[in-house]
C-alpha positions as a printed Julia matrix, in Angstrom:
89×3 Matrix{Float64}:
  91.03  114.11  182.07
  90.68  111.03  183.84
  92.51  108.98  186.81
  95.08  106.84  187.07
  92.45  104.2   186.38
  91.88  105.2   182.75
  95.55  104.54  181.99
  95.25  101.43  179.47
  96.41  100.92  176.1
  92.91   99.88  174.58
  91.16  103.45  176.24
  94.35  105.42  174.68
  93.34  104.36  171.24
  89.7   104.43  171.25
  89.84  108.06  172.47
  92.82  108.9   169.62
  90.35  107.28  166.85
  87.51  109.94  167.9
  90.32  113.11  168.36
  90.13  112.97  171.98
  93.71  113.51  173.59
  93.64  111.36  177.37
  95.25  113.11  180.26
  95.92  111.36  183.03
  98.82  110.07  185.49
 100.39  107.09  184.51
 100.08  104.02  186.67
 102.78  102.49  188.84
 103.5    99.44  187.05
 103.26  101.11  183.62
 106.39   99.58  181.56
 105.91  101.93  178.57
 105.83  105.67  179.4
 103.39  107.33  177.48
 103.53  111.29  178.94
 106.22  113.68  180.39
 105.08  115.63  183.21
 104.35  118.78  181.1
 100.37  117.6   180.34
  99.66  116.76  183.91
  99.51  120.41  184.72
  96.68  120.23  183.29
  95.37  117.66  185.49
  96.41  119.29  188.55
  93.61  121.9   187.56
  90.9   119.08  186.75
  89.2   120.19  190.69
  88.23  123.31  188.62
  86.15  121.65  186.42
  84.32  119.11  188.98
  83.61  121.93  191.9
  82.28  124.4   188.48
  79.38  121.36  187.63
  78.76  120.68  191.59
  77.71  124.43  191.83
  76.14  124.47  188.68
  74.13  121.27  190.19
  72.69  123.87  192.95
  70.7   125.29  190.39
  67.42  122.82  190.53
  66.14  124.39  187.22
  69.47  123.47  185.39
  69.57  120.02  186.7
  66.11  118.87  186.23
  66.03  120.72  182.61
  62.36  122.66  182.64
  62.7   124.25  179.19
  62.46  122.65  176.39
  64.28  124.84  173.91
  67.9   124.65  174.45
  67.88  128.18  173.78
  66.07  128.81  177.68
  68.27  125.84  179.04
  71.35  127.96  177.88
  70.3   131.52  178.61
  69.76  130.2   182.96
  72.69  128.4   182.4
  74.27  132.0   181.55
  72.74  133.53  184.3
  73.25  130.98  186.95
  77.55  131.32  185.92
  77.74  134.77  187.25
  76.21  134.58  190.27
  79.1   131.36  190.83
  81.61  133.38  190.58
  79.92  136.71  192.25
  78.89  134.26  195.45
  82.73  132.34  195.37
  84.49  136.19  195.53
């Protein structure tokens, strides 16, 4: 997901080379239409995803990265997701 910024031609094919689909709303002066309306739903929902890694960056031991084994990093990553959503309810 990305803003109307990332709407180019040459960022379109890069991303379809690695298997990476680009979602984003099309620019004003845009002469070739490249997505109906349908995929921007999913955009609509992209605040989701940004406030979910602003909270996560509360958590000092998840941004800073203590452990060493990703194992640890992933386990207080799992416990740090709950109490999100039990503190947002």
């Amino acid at each position: 997901m990305y803003d109307k910024a990332g709407d180019c031609d040459d960022l379109r094919e890069r991303l379809k080379r690695r298997g990476i689909e680009l979602i984003c709303p099309p620019r004003r002066n845009r002469k070739r239409v490249t997505q109906d309306g349908r995929k921007l739903r999913r955009y609509r929902r992209r605040w989701i995803v940004k406030h979910t890694f602003s909270w996560i960056s509360n958590f000092r031991r998840l941004v800073v990265r203590y452990e060493r084994r990703l194992l640890m990093y992933q386990a207080f990553l799992n416990l740090a997701c709950p109490m999100i959503t039990l503190n947002r309810l």
